[in-house]
Biopython code that builds the backbone (N, CA, C, O; Angstrom):
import numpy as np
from Bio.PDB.StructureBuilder import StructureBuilder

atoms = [
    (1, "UNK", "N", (0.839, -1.188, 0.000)),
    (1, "UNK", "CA", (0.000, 0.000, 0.000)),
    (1, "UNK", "C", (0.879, 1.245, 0.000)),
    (1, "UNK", "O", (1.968, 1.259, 0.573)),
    (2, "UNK", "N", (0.434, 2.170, -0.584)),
    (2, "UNK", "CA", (1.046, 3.805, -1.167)),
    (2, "UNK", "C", (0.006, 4.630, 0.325)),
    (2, "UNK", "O", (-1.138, 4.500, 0.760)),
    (3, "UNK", "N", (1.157, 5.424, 0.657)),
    (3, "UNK", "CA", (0.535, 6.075, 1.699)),
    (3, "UNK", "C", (1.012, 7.624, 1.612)),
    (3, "UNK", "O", (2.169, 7.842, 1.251)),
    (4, "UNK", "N", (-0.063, 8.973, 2.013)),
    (4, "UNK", "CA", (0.168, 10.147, 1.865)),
    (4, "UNK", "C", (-0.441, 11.196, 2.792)),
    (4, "UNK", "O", (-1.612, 11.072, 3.149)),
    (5, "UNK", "N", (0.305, 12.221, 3.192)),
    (5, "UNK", "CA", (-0.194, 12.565, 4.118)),
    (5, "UNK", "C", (0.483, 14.294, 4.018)),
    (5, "UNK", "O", (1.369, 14.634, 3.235)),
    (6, "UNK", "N", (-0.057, 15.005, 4.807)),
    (6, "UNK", "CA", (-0.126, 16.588, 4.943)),
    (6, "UNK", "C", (1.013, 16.736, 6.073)),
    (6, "UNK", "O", (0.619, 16.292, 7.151)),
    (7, "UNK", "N", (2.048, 17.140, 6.095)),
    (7, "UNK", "CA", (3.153, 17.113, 7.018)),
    (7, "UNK", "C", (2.696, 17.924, 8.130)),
    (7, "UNK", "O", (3.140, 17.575, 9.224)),
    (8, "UNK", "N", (1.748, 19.138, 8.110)),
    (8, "UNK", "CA", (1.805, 19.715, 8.579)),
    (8, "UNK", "C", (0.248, 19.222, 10.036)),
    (8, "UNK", "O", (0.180, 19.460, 11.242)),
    (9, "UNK", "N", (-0.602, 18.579, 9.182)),
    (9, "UNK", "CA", (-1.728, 18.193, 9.216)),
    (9, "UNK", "C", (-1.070, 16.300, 10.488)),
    (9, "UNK", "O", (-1.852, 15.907, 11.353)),
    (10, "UNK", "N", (0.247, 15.575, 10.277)),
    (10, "UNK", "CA", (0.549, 15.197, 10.611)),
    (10, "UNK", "C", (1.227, 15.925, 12.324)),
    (10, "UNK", "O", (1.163, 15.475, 13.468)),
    (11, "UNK", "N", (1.640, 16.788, 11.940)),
    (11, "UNK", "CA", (2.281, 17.437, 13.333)),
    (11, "UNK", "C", (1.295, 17.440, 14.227)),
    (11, "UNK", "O", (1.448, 16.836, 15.288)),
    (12, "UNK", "N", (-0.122, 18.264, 13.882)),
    (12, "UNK", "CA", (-1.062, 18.976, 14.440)),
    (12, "UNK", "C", (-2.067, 17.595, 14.778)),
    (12, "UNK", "O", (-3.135, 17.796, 15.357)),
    (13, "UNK", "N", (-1.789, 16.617, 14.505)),
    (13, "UNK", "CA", (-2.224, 15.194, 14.990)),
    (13, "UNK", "C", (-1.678, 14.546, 15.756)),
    (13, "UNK", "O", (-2.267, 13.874, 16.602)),
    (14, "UNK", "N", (-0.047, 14.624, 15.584)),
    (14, "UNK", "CA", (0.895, 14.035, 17.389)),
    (14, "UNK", "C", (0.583, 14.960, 18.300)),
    (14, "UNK", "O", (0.249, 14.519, 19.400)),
    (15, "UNK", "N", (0.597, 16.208, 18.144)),
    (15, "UNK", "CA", (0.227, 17.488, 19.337)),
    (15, "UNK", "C", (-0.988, 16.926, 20.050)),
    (15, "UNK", "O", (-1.002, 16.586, 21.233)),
    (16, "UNK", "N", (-2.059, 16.862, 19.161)),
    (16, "UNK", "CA", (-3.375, 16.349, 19.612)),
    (16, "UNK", "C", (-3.958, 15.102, 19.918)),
    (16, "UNK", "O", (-5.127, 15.291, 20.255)),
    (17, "UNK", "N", (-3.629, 13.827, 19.950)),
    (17, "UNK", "CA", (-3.509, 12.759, 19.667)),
    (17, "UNK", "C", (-2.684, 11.806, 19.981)),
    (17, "UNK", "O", (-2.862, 10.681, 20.449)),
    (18, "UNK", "N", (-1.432, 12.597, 19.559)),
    (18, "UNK", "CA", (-0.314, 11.818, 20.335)),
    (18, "UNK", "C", (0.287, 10.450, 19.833)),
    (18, "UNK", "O", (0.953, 9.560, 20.362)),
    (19, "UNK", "N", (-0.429, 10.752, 18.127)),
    (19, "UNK", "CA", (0.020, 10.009, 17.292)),
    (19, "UNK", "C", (0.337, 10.230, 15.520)),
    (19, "UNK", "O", (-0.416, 10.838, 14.760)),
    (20, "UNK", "N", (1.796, 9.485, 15.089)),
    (20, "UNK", "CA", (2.001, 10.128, 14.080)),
    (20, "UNK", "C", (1.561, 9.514, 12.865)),
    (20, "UNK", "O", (0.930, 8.460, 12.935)),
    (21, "UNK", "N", (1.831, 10.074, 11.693)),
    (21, "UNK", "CA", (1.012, 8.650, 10.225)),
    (21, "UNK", "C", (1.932, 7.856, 10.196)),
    (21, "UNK", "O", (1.745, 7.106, 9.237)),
    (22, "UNK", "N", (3.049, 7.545, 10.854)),
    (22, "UNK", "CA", (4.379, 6.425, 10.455)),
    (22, "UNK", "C", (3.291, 5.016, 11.263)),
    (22, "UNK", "O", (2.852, 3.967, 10.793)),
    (23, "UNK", "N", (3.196, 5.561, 12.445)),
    (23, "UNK", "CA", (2.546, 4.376, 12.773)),
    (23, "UNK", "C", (0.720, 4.488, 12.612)),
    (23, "UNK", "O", (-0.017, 3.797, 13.315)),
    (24, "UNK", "N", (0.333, 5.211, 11.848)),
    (24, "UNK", "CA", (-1.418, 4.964, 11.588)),
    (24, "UNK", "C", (-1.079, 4.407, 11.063)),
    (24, "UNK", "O", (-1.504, 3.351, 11.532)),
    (25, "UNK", "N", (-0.184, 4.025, 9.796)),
    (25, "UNK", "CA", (0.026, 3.477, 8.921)),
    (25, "UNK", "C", (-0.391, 1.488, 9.078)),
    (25, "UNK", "O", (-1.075, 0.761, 8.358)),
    (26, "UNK", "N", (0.431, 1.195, 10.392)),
    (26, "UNK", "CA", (0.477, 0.246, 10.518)),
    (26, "UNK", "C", (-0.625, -0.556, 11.319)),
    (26, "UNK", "O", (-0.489, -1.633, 11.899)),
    (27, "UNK", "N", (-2.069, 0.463, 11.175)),
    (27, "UNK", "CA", (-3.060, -0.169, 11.508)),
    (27, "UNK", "C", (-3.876, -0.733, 9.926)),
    (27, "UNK", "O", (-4.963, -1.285, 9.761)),
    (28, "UNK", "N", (-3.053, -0.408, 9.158)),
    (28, "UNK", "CA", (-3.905, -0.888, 8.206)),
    (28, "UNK", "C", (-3.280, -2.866, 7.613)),
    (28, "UNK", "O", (-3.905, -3.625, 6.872)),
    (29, "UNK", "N", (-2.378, -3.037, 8.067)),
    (29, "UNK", "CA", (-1.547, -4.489, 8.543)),
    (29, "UNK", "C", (-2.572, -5.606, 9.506)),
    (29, "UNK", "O", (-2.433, -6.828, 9.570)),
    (30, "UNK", "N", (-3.428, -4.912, 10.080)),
    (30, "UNK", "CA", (-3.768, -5.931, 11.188)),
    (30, "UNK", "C", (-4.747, -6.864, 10.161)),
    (30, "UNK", "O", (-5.462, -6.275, 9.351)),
    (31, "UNK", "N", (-4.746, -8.115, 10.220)),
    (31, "UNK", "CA", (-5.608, -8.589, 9.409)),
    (31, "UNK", "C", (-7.326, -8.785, 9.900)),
    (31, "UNK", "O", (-8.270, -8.972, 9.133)),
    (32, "UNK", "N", (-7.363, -8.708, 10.976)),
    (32, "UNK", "CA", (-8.713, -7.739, 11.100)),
    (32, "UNK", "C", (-9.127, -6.286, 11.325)),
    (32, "UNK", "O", (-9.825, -5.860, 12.245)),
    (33, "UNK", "N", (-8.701, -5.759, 10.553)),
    (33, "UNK", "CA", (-9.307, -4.208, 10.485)),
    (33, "UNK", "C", (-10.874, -4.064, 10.415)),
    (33, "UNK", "O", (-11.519, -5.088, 10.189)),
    (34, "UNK", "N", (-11.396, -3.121, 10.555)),
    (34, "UNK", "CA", (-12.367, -3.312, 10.315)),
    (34, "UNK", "C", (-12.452, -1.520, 9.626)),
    (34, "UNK", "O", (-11.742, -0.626, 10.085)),
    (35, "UNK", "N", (-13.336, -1.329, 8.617)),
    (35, "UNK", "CA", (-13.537, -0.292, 7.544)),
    (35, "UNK", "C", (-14.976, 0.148, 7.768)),
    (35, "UNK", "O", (-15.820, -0.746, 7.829)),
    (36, "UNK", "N", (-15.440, 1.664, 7.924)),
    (36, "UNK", "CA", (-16.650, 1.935, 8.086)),
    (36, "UNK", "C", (-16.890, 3.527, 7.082)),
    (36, "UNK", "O", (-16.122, 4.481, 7.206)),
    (37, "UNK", "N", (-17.431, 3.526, 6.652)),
    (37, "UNK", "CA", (-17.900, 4.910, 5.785)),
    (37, "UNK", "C", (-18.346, 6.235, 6.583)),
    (37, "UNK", "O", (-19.493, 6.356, 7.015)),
    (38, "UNK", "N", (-17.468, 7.109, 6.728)),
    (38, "UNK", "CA", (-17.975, 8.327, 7.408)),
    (38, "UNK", "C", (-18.589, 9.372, 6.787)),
    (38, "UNK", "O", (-18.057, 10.280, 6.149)),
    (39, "UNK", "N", (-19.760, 9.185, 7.018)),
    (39, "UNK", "CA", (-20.684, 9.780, 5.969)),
    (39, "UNK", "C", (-20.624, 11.136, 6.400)),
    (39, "UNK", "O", (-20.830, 12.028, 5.578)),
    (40, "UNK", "N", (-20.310, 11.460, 7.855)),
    (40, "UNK", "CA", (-20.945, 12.823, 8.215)),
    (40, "UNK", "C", (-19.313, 13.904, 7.962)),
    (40, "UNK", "O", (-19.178, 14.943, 8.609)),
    (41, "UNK", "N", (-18.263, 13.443, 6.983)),
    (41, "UNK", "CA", (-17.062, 14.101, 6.752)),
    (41, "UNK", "C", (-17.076, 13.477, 5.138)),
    (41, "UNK", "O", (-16.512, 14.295, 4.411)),
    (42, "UNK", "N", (-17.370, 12.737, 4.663)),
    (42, "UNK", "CA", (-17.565, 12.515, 3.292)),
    (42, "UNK", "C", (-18.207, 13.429, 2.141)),
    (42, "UNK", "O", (-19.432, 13.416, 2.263)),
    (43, "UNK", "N", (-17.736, 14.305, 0.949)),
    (43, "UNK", "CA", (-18.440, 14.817, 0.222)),
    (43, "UNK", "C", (-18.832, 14.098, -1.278)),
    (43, "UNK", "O", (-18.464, 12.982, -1.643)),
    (44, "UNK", "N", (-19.673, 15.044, -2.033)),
    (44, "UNK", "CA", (-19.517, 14.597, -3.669)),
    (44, "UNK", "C", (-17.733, 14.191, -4.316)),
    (44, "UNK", "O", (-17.114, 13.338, -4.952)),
    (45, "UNK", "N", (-17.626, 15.007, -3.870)),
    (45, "UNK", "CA", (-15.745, 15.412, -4.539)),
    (45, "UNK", "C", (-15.091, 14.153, -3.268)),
    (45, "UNK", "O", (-14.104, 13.489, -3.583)),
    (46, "UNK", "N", (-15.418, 14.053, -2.583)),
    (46, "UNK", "CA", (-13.776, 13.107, -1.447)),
    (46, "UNK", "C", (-15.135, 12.043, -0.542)),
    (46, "UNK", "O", (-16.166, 12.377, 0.040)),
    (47, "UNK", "N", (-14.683, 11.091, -0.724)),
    (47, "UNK", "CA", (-15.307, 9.977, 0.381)),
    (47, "UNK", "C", (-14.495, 10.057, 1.225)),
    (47, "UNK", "O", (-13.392, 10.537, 0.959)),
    (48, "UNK", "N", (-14.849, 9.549, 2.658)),
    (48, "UNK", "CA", (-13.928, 9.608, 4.023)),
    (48, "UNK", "C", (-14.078, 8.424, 4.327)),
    (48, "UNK", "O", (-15.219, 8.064, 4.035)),
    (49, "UNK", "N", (-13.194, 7.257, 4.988)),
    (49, "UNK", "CA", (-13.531, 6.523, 5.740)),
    (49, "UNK", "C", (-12.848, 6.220, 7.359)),
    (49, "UNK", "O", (-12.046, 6.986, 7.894)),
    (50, "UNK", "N", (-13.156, 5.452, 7.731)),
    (50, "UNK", "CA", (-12.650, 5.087, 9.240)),
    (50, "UNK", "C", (-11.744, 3.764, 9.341)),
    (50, "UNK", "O", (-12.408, 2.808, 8.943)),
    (51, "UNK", "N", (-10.773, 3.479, 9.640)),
    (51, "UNK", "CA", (-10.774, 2.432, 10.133)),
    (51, "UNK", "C", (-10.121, 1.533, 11.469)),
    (51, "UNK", "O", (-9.153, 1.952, 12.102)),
    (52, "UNK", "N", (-10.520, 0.788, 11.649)),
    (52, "UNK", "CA", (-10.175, 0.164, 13.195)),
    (52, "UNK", "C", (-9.034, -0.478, 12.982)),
    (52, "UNK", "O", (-9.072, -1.191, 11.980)),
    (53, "UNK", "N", (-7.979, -0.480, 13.597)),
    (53, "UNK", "CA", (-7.241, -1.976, 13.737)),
    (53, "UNK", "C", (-6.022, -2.076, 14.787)),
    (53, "UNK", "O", (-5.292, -1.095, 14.937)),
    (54, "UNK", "N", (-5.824, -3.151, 15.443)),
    (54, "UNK", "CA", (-4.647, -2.975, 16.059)),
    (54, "UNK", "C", (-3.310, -2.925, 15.775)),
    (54, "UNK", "O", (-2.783, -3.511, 14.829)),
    (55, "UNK", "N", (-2.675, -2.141, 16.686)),
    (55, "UNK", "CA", (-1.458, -1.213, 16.355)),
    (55, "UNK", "C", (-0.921, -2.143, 17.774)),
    (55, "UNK", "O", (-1.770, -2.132, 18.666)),
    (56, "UNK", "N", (0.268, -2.886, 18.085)),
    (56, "UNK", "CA", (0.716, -3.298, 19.022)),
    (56, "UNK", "C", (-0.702, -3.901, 19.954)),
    (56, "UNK", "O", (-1.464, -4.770, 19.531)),
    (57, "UNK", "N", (-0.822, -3.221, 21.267)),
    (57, "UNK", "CA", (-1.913, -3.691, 22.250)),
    (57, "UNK", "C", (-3.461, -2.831, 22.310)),
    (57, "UNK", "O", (-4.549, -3.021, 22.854)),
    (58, "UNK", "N", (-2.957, -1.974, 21.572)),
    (58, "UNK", "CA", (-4.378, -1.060, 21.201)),
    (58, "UNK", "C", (-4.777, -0.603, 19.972)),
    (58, "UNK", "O", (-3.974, -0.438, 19.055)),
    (59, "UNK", "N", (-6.198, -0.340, 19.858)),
    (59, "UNK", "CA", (-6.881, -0.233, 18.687)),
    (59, "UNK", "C", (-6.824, 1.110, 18.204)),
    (59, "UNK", "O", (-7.419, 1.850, 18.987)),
    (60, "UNK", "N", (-6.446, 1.588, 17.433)),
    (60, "UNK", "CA", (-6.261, 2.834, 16.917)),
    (60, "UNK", "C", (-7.428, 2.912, 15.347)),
    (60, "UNK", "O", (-7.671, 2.111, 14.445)),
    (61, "UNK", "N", (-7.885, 4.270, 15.664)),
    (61, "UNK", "CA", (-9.112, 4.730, 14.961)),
    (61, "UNK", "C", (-8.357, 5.730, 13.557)),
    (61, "UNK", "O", (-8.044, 6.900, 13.776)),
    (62, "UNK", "N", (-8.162, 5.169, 12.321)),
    (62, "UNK", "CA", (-7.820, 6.250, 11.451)),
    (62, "UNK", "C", (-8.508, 6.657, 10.421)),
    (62, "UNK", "O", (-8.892, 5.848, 9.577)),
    (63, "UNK", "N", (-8.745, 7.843, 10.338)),
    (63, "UNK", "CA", (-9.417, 8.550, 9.315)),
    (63, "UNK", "C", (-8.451, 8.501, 8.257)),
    (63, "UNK", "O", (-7.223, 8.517, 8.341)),
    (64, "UNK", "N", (-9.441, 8.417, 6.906)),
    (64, "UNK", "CA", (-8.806, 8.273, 4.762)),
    (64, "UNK", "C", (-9.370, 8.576, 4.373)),
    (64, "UNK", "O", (-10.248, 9.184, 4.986)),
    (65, "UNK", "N", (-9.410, 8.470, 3.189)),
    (65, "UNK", "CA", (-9.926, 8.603, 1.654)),
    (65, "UNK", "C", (-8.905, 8.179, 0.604)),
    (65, "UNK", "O", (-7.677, 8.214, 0.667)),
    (66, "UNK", "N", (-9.291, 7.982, 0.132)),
    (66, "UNK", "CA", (-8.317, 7.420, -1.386)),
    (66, "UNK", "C", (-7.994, 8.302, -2.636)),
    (66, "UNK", "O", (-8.841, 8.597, -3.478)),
    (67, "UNK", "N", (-7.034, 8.589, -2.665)),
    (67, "UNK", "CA", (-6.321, 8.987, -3.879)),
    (67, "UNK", "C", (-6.129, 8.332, -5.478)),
    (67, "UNK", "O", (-6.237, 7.120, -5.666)),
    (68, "UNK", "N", (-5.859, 9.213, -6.490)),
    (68, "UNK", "CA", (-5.819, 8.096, -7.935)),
    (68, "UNK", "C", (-4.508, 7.119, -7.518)),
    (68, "UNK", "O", (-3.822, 7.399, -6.535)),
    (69, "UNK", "N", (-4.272, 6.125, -8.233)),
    (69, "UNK", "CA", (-3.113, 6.016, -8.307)),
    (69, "UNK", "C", (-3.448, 4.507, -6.932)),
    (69, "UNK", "O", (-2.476, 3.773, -7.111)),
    (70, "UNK", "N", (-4.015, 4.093, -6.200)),
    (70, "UNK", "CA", (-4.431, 3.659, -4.746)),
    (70, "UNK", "C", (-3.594, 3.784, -4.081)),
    (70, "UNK", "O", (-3.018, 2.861, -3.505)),
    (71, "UNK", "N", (-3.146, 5.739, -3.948)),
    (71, "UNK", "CA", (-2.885, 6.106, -2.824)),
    (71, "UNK", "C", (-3.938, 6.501, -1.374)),
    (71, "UNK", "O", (-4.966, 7.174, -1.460)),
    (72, "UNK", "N", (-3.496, 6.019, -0.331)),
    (72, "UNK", "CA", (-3.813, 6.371, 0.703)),
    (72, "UNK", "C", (-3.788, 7.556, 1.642)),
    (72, "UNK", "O", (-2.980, 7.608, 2.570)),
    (73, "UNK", "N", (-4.630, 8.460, 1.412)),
    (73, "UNK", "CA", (-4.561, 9.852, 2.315)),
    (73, "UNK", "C", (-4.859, 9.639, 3.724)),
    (73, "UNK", "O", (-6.029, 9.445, 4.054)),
    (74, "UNK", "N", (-3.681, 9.658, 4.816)),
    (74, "UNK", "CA", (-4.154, 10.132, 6.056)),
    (74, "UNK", "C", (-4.524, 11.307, 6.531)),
    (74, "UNK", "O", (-3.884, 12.335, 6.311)),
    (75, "UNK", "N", (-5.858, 11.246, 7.399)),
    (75, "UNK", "CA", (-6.425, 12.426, 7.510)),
    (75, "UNK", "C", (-5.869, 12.889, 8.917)),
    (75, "UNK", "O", (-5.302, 13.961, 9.127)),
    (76, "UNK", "N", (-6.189, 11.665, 10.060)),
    (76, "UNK", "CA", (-6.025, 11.495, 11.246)),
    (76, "UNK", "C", (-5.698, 10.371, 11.751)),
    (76, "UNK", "O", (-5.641, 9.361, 11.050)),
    (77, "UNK", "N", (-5.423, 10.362, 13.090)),
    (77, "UNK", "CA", (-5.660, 8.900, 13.834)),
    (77, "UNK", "C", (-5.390, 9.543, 15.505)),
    (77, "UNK", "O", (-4.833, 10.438, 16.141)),
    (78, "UNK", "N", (-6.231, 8.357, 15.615)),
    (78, "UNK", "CA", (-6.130, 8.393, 17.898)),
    (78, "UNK", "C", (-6.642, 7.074, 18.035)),
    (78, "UNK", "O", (-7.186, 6.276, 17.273)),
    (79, "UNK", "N", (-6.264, 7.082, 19.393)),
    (79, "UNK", "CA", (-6.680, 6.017, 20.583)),
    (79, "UNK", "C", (-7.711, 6.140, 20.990)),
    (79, "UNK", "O", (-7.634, 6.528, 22.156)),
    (80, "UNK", "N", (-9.392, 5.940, 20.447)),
    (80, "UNK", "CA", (-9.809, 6.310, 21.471)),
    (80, "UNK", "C", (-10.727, 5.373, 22.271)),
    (80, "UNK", "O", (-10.690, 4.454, 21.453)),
    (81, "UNK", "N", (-11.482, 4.929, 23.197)),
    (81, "UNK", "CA", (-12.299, 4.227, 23.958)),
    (81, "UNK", "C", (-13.086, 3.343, 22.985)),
    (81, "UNK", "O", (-13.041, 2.126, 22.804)),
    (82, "UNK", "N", (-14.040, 4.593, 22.238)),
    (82, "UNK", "CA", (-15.298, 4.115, 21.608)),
    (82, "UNK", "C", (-14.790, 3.074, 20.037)),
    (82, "UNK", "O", (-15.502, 2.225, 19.501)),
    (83, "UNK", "N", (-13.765, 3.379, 19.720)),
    (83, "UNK", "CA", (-13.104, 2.855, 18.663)),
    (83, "UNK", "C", (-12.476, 1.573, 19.313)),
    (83, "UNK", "O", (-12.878, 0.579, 18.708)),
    (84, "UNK", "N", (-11.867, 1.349, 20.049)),
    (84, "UNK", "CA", (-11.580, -0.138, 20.392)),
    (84, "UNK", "C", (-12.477, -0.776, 21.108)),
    (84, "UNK", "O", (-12.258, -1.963, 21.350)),
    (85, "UNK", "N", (-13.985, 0.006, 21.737)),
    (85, "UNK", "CA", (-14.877, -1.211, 22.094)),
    (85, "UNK", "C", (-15.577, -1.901, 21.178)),
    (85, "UNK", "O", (-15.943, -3.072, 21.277)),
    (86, "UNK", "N", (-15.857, -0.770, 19.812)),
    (86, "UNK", "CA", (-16.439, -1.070, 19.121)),
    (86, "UNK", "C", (-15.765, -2.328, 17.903)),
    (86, "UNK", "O", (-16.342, -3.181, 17.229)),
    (87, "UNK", "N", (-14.593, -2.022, 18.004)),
    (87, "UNK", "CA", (-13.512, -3.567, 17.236)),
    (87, "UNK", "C", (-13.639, -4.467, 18.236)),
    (87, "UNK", "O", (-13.152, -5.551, 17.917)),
    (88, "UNK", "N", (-14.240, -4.434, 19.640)),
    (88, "UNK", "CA", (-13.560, -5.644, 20.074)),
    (88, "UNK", "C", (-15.020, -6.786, 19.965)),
    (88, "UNK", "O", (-15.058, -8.007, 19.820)),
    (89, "UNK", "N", (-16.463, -5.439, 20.151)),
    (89, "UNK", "CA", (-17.605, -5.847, 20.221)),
    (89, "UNK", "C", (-17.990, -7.112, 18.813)),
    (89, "UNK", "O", (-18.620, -8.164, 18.708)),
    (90, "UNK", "N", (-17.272, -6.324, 18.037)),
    (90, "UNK", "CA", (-17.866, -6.293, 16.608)),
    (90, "UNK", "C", (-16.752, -8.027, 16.308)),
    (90, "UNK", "O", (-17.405, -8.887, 15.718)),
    (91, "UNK", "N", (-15.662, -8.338, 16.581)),
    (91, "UNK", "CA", (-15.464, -9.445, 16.807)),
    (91, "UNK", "C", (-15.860, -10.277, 17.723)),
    (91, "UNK", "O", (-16.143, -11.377, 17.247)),
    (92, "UNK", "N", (-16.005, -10.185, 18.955)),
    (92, "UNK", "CA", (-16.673, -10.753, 18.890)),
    (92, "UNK", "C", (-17.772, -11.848, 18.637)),
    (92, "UNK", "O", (-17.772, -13.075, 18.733)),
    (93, "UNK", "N", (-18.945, -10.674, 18.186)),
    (93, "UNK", "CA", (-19.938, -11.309, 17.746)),
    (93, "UNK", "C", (-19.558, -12.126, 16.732)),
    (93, "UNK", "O", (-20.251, -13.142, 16.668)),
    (94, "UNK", "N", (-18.559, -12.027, 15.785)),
    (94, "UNK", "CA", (-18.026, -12.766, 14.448)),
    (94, "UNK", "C", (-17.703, -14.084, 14.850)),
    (94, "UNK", "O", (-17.937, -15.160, 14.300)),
    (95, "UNK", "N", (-17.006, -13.752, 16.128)),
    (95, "UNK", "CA", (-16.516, -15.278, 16.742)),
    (95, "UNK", "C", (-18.000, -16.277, 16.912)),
    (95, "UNK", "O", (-18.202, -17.480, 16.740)),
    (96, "UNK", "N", (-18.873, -15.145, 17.327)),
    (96, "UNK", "CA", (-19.551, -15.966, 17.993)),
    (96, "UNK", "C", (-20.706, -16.674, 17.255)),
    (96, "UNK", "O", (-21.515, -17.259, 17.975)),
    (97, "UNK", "N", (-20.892, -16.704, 15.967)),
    (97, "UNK", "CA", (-21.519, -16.628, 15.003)),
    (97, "UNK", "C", (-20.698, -17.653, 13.797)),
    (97, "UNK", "O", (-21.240, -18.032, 12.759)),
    (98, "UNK", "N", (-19.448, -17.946, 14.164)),
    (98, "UNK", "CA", (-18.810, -19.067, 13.544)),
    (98, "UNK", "C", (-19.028, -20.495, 14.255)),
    (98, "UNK", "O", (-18.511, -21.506, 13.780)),
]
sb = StructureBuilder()
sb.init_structure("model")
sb.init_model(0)
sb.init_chain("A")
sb.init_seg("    ")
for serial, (resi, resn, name, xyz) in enumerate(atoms, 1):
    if name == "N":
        sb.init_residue(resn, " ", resi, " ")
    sb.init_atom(name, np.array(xyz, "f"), 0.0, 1.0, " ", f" {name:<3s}", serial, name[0])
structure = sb.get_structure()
């Protein structure tokens, strides 16, 4: 995967967040990620999406969209609560359903 990102837009995400795109990056590796459509940051012109996956021992939440070429735009990423209950819920049930 091709990955791209706003250097500056990266800074102003470790400040806040406390995390950089070197390692959002490597939530997209986990082989259960999980991918959700963010409709309420999505336009005509740019789709947004979300995705879950683990990064070492925690679930990290990163915001994309896709570029020509299937480059990967990072928008954001964090740690947050509602994002790793919701990966852990959501397996879960997968388990539980096999």
């Amino acid at each position: 995967m091709q990955f791209s990102w706003d250097r500056a837009k990266e800074r102003a995400n470790l400040a806040r967040h406390g995390v950089d795109f070197t390692t959002a990056q490597q939530a997209f590796a986990d082989p259960k990620f999980i991918v959700l459509f963010d409709q309420a940051h999505s336009t005509s012109q740019e789709l947004r999406w979300w995705l879950l996956g683990r990064v070492g021992s925690r679930i990290l939440h990163v915001r994309y969209t896709h570029r020509p070429g299937g480059v990967i735009r990072l928008i954001g990423a964090g740690y947050w609560r509602n994002s790793a209950t919701y990966y852990e819920i959501y397996w879960k049930d997968q388990e539980a359903q096999d």
